[in-house]
N, CA, C and O of each residue as an XYZ file, in Angstrom:
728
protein
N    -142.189   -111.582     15.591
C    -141.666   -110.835     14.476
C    -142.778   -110.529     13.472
O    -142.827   -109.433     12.913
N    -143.569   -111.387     13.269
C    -144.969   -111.481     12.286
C    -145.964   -110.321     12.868
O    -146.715   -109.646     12.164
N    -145.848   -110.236     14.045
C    -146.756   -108.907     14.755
C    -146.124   -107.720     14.354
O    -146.656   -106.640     14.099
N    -144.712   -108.084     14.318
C    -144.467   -106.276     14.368
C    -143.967   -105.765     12.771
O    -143.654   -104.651     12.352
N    -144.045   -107.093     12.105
C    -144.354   -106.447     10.458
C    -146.163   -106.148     10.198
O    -146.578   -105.274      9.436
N    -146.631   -106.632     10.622
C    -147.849   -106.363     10.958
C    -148.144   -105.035     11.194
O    -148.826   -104.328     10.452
N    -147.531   -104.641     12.418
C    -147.758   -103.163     13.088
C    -147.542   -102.130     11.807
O    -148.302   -101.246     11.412
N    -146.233   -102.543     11.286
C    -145.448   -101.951     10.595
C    -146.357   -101.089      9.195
O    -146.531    -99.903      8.914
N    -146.839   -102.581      8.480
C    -147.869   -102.394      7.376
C    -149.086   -102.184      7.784
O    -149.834   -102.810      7.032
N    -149.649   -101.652      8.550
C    -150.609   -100.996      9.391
C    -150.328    -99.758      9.545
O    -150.954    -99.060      8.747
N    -149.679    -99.211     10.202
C    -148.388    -97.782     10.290
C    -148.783    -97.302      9.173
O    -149.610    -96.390      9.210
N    -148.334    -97.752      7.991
C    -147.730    -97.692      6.703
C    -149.194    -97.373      6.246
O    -149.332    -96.150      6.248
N    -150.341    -98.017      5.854
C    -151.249    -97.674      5.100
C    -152.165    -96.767      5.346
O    -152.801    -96.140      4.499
N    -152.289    -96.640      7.085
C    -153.130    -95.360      7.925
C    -151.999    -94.253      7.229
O    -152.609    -93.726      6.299
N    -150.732    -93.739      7.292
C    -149.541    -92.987      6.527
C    -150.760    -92.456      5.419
O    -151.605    -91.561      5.441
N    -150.431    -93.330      4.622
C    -150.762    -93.195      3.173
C    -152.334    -92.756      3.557
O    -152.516    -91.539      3.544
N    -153.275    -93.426      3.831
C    -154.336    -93.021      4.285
C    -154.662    -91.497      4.599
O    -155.476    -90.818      3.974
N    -153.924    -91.093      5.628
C    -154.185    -90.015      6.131
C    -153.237    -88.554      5.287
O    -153.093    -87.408      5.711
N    -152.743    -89.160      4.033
C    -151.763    -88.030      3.445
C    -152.939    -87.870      2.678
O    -153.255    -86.713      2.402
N    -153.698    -88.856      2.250
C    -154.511    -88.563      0.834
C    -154.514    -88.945     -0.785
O    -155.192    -88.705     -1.784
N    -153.120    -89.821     -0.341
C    -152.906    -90.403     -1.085
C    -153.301    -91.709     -1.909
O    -153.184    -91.977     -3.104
N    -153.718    -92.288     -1.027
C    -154.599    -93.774     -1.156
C    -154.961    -93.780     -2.655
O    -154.436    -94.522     -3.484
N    -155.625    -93.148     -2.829
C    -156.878    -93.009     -4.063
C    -155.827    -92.813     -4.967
O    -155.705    -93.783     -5.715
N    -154.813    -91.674     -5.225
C    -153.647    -91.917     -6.190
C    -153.085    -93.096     -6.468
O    -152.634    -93.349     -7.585
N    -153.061    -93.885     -5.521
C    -151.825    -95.599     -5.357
C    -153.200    -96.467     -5.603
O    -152.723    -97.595     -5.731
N    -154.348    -96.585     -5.717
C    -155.556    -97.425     -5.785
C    -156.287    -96.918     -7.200
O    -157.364    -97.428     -7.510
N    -155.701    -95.949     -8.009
C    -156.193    -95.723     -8.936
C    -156.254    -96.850    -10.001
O    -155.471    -97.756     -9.715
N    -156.960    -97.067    -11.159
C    -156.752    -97.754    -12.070
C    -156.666    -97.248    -13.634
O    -156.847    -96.164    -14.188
N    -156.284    -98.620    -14.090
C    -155.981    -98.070    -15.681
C    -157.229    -98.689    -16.506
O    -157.950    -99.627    -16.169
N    -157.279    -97.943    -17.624
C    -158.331    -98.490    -18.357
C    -157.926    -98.209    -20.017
O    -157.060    -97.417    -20.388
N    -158.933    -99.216    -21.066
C    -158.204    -98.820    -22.459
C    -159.491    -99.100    -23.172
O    -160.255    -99.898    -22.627
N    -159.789    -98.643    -24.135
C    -160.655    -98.872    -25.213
C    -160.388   -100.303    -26.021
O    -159.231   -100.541    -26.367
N    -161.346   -101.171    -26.297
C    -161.176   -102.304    -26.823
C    -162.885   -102.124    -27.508
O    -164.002   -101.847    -27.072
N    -161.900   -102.666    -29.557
C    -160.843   -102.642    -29.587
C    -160.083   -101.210    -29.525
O    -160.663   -100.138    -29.355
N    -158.846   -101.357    -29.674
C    -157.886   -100.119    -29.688
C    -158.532    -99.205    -31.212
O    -159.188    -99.630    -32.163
N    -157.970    -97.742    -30.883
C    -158.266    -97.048    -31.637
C    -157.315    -97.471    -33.210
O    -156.748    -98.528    -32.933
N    -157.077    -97.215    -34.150
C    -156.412    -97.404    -35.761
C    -155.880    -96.061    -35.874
O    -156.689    -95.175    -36.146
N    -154.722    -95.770    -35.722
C    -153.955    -94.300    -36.117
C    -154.236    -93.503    -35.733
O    -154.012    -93.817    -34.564
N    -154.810    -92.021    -35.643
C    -154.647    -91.279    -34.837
C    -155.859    -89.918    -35.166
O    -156.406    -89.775    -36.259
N    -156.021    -89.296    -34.333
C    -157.231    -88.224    -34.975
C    -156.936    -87.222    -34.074
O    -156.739    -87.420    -32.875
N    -156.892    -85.755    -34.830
C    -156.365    -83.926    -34.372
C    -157.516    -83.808    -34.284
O    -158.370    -84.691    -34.366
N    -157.702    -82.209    -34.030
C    -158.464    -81.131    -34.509
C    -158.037    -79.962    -33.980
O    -157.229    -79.737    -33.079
N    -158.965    -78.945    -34.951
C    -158.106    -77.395    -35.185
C    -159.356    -76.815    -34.923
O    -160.403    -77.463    -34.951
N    -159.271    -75.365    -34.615
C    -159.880    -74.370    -35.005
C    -159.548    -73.282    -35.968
O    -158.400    -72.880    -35.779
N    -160.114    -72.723    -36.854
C    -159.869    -71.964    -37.495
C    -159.648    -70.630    -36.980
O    -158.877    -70.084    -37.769
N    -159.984    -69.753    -35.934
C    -159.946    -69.119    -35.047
C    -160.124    -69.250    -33.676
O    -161.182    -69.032    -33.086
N    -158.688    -69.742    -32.989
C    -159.148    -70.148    -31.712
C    -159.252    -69.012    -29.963
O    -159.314    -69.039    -28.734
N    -159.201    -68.184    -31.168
C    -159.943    -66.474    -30.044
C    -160.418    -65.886    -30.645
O    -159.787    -64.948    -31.134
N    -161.917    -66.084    -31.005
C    -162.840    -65.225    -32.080
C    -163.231    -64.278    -30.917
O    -162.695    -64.114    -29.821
N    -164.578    -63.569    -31.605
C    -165.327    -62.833    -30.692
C    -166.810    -63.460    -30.640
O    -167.345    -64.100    -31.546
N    -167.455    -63.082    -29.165
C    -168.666    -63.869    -28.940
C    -169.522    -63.783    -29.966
O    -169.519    -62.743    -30.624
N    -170.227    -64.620    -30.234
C    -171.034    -64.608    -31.246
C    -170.150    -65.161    -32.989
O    -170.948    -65.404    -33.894
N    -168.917    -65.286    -33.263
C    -168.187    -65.401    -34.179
C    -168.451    -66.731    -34.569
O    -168.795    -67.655    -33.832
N    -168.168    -66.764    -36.388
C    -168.202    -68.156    -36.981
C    -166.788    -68.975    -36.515
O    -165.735    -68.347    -36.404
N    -166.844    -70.120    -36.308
C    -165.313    -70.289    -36.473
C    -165.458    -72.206    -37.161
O    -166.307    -73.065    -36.923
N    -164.524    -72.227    -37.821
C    -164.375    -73.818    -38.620
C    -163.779    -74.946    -37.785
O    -162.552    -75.026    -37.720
N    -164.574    -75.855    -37.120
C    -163.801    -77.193    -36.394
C    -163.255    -78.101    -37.098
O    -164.100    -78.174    -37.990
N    -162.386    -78.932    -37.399
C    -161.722    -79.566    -38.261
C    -161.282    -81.061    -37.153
O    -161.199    -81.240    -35.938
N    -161.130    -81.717    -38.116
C    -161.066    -82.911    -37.753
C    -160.326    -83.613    -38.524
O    -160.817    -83.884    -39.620
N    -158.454    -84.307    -38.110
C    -157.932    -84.747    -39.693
C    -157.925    -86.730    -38.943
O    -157.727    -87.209    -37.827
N    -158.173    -87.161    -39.970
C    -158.178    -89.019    -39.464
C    -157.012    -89.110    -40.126
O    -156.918    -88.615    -41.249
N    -155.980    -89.739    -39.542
C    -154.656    -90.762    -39.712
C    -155.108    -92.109    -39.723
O    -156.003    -92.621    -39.049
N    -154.228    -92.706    -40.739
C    -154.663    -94.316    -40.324
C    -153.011    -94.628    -39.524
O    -152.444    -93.607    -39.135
N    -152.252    -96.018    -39.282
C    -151.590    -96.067    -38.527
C    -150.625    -95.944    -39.357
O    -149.559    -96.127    -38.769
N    -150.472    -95.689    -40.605
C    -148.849    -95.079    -41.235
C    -148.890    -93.950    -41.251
O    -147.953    -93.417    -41.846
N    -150.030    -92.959    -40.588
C    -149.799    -91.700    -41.596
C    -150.892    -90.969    -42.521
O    -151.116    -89.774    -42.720
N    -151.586    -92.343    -43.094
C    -151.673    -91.883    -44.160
C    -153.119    -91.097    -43.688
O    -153.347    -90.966    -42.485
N    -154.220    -90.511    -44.859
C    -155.488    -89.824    -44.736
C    -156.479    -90.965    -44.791
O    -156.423    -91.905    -45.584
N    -157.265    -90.799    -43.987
C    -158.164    -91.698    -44.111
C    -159.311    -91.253    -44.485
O    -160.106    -91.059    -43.566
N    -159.809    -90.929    -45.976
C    -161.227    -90.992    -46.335
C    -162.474    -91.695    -46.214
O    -162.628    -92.915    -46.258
N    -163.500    -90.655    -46.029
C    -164.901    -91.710    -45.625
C    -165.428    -91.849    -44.278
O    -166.569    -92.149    -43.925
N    -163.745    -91.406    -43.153
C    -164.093    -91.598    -41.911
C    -165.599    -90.543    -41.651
O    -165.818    -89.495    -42.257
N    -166.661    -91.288    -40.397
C    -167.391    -90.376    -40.076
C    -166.487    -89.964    -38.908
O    -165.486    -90.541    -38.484
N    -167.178    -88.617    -38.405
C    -166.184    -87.327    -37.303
C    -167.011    -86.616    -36.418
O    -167.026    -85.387    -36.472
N    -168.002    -87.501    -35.257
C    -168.252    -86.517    -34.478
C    -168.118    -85.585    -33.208
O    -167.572    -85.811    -32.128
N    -168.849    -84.359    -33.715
C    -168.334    -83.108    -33.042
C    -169.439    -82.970    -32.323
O    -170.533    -83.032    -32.883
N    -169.286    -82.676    -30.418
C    -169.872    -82.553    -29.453
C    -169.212    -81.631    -28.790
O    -168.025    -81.826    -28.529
N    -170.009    -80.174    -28.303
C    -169.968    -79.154    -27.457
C    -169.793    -79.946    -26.221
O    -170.768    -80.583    -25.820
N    -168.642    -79.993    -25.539
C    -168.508    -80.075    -24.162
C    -169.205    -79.600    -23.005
O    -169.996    -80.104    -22.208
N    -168.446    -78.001    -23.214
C    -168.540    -77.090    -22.448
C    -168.796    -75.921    -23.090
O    -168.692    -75.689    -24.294
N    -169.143    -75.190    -22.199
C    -169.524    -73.816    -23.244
C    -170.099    -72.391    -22.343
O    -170.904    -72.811    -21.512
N    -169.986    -71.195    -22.257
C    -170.417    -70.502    -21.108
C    -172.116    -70.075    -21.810
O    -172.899    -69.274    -21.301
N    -172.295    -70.714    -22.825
C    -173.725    -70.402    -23.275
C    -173.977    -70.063    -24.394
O    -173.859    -68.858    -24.621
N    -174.380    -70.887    -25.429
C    -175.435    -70.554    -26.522
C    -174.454    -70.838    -27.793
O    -174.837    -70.376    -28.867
N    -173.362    -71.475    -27.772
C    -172.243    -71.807    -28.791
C    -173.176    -73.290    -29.255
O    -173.913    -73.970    -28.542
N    -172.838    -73.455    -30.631
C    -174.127    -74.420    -31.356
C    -173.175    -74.565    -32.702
O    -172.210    -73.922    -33.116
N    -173.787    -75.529    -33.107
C    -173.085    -75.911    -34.692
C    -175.045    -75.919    -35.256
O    -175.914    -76.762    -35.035
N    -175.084    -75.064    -35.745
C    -176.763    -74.720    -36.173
C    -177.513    -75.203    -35.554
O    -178.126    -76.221    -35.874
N    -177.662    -74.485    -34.354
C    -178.599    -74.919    -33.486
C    -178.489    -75.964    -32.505
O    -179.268    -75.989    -31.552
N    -177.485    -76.928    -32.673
C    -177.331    -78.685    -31.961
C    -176.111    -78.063    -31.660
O    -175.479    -77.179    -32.238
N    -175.751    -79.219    -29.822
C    -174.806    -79.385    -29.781
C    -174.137    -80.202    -30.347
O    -173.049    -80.358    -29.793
N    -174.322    -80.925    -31.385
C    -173.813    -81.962    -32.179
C    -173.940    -82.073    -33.617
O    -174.899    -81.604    -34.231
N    -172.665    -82.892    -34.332
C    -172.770    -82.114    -35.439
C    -171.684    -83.514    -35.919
O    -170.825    -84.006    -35.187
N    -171.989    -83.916    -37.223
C    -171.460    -85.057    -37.769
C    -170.898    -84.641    -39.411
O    -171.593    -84.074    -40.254
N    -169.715    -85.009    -39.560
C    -169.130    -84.778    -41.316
C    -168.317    -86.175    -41.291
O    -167.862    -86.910    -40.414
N    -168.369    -86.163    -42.710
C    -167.493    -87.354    -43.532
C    -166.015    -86.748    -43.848
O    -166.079    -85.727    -44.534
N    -164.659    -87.166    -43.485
C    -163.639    -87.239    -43.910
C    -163.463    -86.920    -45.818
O    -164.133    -87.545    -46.641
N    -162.429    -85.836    -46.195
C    -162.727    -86.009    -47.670
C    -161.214    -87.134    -47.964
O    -160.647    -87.932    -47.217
N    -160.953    -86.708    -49.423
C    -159.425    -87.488    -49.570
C    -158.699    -87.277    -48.383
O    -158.552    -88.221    -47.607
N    -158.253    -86.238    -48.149
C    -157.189    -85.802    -47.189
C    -157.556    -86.026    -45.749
O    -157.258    -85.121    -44.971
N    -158.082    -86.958    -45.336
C    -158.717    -87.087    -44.039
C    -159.354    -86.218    -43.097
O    -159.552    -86.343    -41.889
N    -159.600    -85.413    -43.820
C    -160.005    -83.690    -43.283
C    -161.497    -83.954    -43.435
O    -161.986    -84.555    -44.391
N    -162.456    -83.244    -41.982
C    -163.873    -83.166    -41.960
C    -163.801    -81.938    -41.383
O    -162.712    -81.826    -40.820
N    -164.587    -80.809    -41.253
C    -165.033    -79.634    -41.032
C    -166.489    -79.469    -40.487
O    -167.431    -80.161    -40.872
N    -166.566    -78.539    -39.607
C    -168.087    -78.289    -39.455
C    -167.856    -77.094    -38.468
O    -166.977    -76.885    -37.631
N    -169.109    -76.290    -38.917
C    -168.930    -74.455    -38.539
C    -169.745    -74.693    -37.071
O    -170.842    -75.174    -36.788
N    -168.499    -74.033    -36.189
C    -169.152    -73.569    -34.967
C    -169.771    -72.163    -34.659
O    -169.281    -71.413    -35.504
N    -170.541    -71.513    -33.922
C    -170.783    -70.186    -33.555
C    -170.782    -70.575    -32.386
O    -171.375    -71.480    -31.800
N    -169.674    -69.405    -31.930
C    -169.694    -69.076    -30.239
C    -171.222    -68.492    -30.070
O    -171.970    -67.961    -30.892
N    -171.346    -68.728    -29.012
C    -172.682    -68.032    -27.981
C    -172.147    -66.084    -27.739
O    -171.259    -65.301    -28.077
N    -173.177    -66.128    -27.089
C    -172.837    -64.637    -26.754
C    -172.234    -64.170    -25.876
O    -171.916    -62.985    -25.776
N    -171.942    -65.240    -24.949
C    -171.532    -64.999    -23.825
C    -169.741    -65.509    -24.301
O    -169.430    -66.417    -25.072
N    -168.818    -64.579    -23.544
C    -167.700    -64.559    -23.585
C    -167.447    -66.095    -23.157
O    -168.347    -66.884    -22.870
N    -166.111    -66.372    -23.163
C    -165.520    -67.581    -22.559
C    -164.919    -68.812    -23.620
O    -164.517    -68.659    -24.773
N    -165.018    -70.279    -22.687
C    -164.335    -71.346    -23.239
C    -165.017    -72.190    -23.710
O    -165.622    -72.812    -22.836
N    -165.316    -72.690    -25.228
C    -166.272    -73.510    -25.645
C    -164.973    -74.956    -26.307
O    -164.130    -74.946    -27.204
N    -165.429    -76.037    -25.291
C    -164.591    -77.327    -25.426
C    -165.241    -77.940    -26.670
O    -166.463    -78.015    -26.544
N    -164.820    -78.352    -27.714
C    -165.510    -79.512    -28.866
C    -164.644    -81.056    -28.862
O    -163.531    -81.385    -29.271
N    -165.369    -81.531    -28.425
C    -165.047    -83.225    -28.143
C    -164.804    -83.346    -29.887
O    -165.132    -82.257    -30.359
N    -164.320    -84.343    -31.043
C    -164.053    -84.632    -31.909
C    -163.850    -86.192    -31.712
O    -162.828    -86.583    -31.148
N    -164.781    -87.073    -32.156
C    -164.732    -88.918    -31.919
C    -164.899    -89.914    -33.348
O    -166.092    -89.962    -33.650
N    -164.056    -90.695    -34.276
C    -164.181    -91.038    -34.884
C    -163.402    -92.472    -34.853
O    -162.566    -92.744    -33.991
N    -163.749    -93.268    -35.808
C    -162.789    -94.559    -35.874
C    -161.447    -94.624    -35.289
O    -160.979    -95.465    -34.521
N    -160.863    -93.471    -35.849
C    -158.919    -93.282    -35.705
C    -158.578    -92.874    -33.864
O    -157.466    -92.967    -33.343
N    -159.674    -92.490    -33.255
C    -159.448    -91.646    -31.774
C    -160.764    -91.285    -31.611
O    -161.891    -91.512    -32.052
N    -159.862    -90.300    -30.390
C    -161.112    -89.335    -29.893
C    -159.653    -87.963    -29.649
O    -158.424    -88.021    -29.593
N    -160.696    -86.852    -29.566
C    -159.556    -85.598    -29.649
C    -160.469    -84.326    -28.939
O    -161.514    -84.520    -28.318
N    -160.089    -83.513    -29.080
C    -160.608    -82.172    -28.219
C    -159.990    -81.222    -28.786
O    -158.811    -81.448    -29.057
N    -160.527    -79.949    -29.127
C    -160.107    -78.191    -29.592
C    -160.485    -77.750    -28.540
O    -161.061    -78.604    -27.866
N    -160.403    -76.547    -27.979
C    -160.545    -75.388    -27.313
C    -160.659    -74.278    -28.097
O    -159.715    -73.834    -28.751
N    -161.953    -73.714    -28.073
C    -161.902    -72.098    -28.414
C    -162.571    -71.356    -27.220
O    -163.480    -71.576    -26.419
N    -161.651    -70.344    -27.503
C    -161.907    -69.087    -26.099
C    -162.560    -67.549    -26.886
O    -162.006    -66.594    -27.431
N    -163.933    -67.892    -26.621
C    -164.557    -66.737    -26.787
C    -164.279    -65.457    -26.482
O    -164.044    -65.250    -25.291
N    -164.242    -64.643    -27.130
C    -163.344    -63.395    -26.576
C    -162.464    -62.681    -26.512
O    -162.296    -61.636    -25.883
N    -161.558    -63.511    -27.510
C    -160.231    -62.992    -27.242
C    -159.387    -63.631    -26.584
O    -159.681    -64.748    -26.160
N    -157.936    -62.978    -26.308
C    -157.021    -63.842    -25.250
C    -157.413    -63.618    -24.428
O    -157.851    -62.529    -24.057
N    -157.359    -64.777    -23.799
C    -156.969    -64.666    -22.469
C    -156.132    -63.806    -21.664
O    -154.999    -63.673    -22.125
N    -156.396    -63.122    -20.482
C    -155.151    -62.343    -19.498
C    -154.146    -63.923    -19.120
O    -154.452    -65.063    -18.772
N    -153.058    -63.322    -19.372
C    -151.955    -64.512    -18.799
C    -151.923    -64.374    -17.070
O    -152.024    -63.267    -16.543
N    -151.772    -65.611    -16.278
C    -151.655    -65.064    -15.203
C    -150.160    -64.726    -14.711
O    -149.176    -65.142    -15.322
N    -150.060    -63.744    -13.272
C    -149.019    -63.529    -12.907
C    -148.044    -64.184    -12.592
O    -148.228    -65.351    -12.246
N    -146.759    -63.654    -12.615
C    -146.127    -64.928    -12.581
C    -144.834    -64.275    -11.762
O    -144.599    -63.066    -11.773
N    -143.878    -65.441    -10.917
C    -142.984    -64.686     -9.831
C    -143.315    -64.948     -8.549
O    -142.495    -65.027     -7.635
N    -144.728    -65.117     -8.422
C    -145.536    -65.339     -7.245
C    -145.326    -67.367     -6.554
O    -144.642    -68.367     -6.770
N    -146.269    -66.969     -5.826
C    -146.954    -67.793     -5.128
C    -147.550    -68.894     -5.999
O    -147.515    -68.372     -7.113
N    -148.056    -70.065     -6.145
C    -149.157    -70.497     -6.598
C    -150.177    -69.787     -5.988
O    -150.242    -69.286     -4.866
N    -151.341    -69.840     -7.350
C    -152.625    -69.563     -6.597
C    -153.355    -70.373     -5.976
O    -152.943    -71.531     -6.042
N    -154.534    -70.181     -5.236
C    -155.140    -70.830     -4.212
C    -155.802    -71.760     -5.097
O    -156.562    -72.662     -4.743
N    -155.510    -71.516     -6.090
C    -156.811    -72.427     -6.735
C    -156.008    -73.762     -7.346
O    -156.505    -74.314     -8.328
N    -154.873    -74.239     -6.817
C    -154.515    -75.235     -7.450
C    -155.016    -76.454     -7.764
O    -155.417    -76.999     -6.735
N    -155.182    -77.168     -8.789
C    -155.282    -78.551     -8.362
C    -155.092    -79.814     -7.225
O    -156.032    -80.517     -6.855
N    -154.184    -79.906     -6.916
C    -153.280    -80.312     -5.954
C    -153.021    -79.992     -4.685
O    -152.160    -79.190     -5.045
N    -153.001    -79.925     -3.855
C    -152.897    -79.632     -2.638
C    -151.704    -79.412     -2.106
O    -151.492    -80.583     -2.418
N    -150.518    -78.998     -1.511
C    -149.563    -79.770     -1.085
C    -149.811    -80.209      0.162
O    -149.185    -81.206      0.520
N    -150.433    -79.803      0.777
C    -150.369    -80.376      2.667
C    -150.666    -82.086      2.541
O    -150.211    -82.752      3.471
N    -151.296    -82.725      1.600
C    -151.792    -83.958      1.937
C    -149.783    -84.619      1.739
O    -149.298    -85.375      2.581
N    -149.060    -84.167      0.637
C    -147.756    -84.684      0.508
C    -146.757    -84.644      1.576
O    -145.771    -85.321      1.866
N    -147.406    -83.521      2.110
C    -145.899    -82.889      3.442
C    -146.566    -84.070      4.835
O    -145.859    -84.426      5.777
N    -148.024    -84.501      4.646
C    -148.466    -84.861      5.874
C    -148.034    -86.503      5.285
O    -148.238    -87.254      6.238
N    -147.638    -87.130      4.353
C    -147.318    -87.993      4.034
C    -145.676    -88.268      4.266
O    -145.304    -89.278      4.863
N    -144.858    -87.410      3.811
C    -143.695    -87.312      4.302
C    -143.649    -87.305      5.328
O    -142.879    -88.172      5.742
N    -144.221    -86.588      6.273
C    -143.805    -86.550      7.820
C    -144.455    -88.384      8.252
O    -144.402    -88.814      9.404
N    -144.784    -88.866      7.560
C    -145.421    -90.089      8.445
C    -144.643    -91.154      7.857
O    -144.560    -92.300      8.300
N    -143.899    -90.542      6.491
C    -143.175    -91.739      5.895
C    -141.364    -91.826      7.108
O    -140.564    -92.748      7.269
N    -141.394    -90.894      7.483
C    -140.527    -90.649      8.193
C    -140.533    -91.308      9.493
O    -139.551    -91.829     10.024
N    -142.045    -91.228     10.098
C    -142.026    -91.651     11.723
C    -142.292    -93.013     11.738
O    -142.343    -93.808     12.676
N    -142.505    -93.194     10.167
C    -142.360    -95.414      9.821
C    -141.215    -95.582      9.672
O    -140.905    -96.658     10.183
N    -139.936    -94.815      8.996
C    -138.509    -95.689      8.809
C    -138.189    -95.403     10.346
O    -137.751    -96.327     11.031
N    -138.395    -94.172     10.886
C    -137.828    -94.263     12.433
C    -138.010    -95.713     12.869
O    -137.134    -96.568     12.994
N    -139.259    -95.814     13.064
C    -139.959    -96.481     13.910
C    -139.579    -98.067     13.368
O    -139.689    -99.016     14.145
N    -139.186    -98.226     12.156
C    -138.864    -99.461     11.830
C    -137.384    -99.744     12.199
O    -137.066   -100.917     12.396
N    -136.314    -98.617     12.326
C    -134.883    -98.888     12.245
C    -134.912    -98.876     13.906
O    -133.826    -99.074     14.451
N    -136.125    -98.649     14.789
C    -135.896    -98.769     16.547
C    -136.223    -99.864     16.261
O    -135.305   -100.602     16.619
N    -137.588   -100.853     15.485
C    -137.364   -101.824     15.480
C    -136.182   -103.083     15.517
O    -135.853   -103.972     16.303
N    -135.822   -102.656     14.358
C    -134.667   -103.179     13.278
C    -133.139   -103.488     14.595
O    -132.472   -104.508     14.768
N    -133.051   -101.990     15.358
C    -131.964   -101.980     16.648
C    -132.724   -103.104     17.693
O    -132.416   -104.295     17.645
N    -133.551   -102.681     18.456
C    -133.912   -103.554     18.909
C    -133.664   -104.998     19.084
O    -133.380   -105.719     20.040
N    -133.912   -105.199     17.576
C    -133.604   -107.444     17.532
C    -132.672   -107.400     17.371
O    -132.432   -108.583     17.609
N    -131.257   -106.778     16.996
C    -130.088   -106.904     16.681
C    -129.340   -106.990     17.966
O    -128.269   -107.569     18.153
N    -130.349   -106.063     19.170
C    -129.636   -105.920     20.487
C    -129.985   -106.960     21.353
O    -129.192   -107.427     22.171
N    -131.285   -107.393     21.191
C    -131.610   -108.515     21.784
C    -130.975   -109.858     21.383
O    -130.985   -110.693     22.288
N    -130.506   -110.184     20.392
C    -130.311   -111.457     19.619
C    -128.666   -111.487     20.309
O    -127.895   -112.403     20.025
């Protein structure tokens, strides 16, 4: 009986194995220590300028009621960027919180169209803005298909289902089996 739970949980993890899943179910968790103190936004002042445009990053610190937290330092790091977006020159760029927990610091998009990410990291969190150089965005179509470009795959799920299937088979021929023999 010990062999063929054996077989069984063998079955079972090649399954999972071969869907692609593994790495999802083996993932781990992780946390900042210590923990962050209340909470931290940020804004853009224009979050579809045009290339080359000023635009204001903002940064507000919460402490854990709520309230503003003055004094906090707030820094601001260019992620991403399709080229030449700078807070004077640096990708990096540091302000002090005033009363109102509010810090500011002027971005310029690059010249090049697109998506410039600003990381925002202070005592209270860490946070992220998006500005999209350029204008809006085209929305994509919709009615359709997914596009090819998904994240996700589905075939690794359907190839998981089909194997989660040929394990309960294969366990309930078991399962008949000793019931018929016994």
């Amino acid at each position: 009986m010990r062999s063929e739970i054996a077989r069984f949980l063998i079955m079972l993890v090649v399954a999972v194995a071969a869907a692609g899943l593994l790495p999802t179910l083996a993932s781990t968790a992780s946390a900042d220590y210590p923990p962050g103190v209340g909470s931290l936004s940020a804004s853009a002042s224009d979050p579809a300028p045009a290339p080359g445009a000023a635009v204001d990053i903002s940064g507000t610190a919460l402490d854990s009621s709520g309230k503003p937290m003055p004094g906090v330092v707030l820094d601001f790091m260019i992620t991403s960027q399709p080229g030449g977006a700078s807070f004077n020159g640096s990708d990096t760029a540091s302000a002090v919180t005033d009363a109102n927990g509010l810090a500011t610091v002027r971005l310029t998009t690059g010249s090049q169209p697109g998506t410039v990410v600003v990381r925002v990291a202070g005592a209270s969190g860490v946070t992220q803005v998006t500005v999209r150089s350029g204008g809006p965005q085209q929305l994509p179509k919709t009615g359709g298909l997914p596009s090819s470009d998904a994240s996700t795959p589905v075939w690794p799920v359907l190839i998981g289902l089909a194997a989660l299937a040929v394990i309960t088979s294969a366990a309930e021929t078991l399962g008949n089996r000793r019931r018929h023999n016994s």
